[in-house]
C-alpha positions as CSV (number, residue, x, y, z in Angstrom):
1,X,-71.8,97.2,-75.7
2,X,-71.4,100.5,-73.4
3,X,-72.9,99.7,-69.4
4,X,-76.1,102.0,-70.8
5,X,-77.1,98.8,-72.8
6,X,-76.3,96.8,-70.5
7,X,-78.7,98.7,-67.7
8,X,-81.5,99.5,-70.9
9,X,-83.9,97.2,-69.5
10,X,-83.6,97.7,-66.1
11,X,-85.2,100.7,-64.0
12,X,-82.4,101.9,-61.3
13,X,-83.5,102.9,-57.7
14,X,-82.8,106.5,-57.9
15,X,-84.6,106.1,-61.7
16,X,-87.8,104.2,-59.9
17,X,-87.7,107.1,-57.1
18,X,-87.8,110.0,-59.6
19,X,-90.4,108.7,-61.5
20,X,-92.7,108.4,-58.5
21,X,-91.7,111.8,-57.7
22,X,-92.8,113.0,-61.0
23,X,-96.2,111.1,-60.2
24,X,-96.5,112.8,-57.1
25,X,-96.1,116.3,-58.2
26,X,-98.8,115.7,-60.9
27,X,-100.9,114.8,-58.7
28,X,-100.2,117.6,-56.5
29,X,-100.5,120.0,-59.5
30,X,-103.7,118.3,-60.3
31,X,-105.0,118.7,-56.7
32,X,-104.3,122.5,-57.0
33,X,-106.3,122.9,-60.2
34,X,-109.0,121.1,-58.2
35,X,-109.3,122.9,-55.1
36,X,-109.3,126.5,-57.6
37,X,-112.8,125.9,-58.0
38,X,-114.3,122.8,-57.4
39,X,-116.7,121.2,-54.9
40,X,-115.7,119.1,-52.3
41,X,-116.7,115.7,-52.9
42,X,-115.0,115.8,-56.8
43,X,-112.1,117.0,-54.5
44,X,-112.3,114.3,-52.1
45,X,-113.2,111.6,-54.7
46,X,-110.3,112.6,-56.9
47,X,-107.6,112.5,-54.0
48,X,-108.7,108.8,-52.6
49,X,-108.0,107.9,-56.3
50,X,-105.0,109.9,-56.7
51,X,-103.9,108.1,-53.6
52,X,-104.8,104.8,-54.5
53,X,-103.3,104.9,-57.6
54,X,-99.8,105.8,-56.3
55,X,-100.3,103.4,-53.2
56,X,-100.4,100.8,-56.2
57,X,-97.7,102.4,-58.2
58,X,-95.6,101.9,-54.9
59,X,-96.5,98.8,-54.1
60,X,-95.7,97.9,-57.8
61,X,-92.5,99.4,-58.3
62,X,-91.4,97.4,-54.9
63,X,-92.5,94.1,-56.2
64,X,-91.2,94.3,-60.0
65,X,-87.8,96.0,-58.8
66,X,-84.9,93.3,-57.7
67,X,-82.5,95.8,-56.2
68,X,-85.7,97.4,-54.5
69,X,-87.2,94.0,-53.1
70,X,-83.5,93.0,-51.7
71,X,-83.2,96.2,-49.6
72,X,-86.6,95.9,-48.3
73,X,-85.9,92.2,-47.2
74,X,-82.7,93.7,-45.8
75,X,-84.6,96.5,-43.5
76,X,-87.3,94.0,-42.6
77,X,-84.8,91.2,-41.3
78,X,-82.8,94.7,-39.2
79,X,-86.1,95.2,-37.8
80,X,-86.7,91.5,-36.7
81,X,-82.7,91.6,-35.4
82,X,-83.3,94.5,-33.5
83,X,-86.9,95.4,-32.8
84,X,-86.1,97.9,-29.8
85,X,-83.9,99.7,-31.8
86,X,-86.1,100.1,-34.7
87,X,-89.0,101.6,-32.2
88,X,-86.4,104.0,-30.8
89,X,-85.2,105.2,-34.5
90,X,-88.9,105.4,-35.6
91,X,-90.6,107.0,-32.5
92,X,-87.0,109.5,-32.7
93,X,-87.5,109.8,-36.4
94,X,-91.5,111.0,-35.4
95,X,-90.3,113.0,-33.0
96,X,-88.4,115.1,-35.2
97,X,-90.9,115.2,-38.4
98,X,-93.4,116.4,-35.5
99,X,-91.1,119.3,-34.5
100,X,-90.4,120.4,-38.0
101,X,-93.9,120.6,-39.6
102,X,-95.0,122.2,-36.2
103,X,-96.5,126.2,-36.8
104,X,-94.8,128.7,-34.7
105,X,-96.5,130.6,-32.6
């Protein structure tokens, strides 16, 4: 029995992460098809359930993956440790997302 046999039943982090990227760039492509032509409120109504359903994809994938659950445990415990520091690495990590996605002008 090879280690692929062994992991067949299980879905891997990295395996869990490219299949919700897959999800998410269908339903971008999908999004673009939409806004080609369509009106607004099939747009609108189509992206909250586009959204919804990958909230609950998420949300899904955190709760039926072990390794997943244990890391999540793991951050939110850090956080609890060291609240300041988490506000500092989320308000810095803002910060930069902010000056990235800025226009120039």
């Amino acid at each position: 029995m090879t280690s692929q046999d062994d992991n067949a039943g299980r879905t891997t982090p990295s395996g869990a992460l490219s299949a919700a990227a897959k999800h998410a760039q269908q339903a971008l492509d999908g999004a673009k098809e939409l806004v080609a032509g369509a009106d607004l409120d099939q747009l609108r109504t189509k992206a909250a359930d586009a959204a919804s359903t990958l909230y609950r994809e998420g949300r899904d994938l955190l709760a039926n993956n072990e390794e997943l659950a244990k890391a999540k445990d793991q951050l939110s415990e850090s956080v609890r440790k060291n609240p300041l520091a988490a506000v500092a690495i989320a308000f810095t990590a803002g910060l930069l997302l902010a000056l990235l996605t800025r226009g120039r002008r």
